[in-house]
N, C-alpha and C positions, 0 to 999 in steps of 0.2 A: 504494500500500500504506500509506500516511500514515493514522494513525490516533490520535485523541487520547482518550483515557479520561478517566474527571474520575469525582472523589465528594465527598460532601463530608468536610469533610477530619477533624472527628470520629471518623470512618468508619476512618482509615486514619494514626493518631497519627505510625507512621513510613512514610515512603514507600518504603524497599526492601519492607517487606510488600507493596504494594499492585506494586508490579514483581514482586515474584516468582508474588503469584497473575496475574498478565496474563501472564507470562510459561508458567506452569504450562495453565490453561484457556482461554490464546487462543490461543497458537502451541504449545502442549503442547512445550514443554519442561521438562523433570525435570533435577533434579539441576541447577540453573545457579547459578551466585551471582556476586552483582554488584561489581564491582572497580570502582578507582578509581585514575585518572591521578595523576600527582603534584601537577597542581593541583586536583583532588579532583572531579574529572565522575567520573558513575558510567557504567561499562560491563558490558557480557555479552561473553564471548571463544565466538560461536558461528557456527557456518558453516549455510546462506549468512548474509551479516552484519547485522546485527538493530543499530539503534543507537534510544537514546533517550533522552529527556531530561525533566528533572522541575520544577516548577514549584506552589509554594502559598502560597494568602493567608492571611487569617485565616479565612475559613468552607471555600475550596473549593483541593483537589488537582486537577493536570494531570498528561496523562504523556504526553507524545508518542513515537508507534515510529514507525520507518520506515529502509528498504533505504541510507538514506544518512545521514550525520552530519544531523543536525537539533538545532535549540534551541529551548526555546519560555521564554514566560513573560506569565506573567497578573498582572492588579490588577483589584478591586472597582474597578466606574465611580464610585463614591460616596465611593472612599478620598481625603482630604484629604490634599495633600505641600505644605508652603512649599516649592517649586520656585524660588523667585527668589535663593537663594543658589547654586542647581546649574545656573541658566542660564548664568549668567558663566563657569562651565568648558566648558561646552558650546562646538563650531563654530559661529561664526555664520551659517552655513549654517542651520544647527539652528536658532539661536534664534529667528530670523528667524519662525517656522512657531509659534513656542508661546503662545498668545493666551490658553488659556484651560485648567483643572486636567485636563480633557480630553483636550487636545492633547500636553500633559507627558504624561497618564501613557501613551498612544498612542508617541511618545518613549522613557521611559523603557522600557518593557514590548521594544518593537522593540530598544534597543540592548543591552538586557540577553538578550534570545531571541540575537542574535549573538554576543556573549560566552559564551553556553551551548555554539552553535554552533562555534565555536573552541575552545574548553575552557579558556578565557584562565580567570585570575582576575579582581572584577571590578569593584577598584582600576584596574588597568592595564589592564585593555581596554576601559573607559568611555571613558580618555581618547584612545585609537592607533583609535576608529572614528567615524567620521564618514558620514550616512547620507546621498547624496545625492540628486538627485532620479530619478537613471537606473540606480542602482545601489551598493552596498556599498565605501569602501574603508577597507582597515586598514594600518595603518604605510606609508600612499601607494599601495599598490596596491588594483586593485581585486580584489575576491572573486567568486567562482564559484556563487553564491549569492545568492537573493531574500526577501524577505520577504512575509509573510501576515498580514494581520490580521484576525482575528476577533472574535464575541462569541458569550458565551455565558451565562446564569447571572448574569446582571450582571455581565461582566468582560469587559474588555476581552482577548485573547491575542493574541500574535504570536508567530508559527514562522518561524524560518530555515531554510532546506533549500535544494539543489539546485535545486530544484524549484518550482513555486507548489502552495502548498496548498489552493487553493480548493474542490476537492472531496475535502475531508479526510472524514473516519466519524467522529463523536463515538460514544463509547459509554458508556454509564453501567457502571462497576464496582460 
């Protein structure tokens, strides 16, 4: 049921607009409005459970739904980060792997879709996740949860979900 919407982001200035019409003319829900944890993920309180999570660059919005907690998040492939001051916080696990602006944002995009994933804030759960080569662990243990990485649009995405994402539905909003 994994499904990611995208527009460009123009299109959709704020992004609970752009949930609330996906929420109204994909899964015809009325009447819903979107709440927010105390470290600020937005939710819907609807049965059966409907989770999703949001994600935008400078030109393009994501949104990913789906039956289970999910996290996503995108960067333009083109987007330039000095990365070499945020590799030394990194696990060297991690660094080990980041050769090129690439590779970082591949990186940063997957740790950040976990942190979504969690509903961490995402000071402190940059630093408590570490991505290793078999699996996800945070504050030492590991997680119930995989990672996806996609492309689309010129950007790189990665989704964390239960589940692998690989035959997600993009849909244009």
């Amino acid at each position: 049921m994994d499904k990611i919407f995208y527009a460009q982001k123009y299109e959709y200035p704020c992004s609970e607009t752009a949930v609330l019409k996906i929420l109204h003319e994909y899964f015809k829900l009325d009447e819903v409005s979107v709440k927010r944890t105390k470290n600020g993920k937005p939710y819907v309180d609807v049965r059966p459970s409907l989770h999703f999570s949001v994600s935008h660059t400078d030109t393009m919005l994501f949104i990913a739904f789906s039956d289970q907690e999910i996290g996503i998040d995108a960067e333009h492939n083109a987007r330039q980060v000095n990365y070499l001051p945020i590799l030394k916080k990194l696990p060297s696990i991690e660094r080990e792997n980041i050769r090129t602006q690439q590779d970082f944002l591949q990186l940063w995009t997957a740790k950040e879709s976990v942190v979504k994933y969690l509903g961490e804030c995402l000071s402190k759960g940059l630093k408590e996740i570490e991505l290793q080569t078999d699996g996800i662990d945070y504050k030492g243990k590991r997680l119930p949860c995989r990672l996806t990485q996609l492309t689309l649009a010129e950007h790189v995405i990665s989704v964390c979900s239960e589940k692998d994402c690989l035959n997600v539905e993009f849909i244009k909003i």
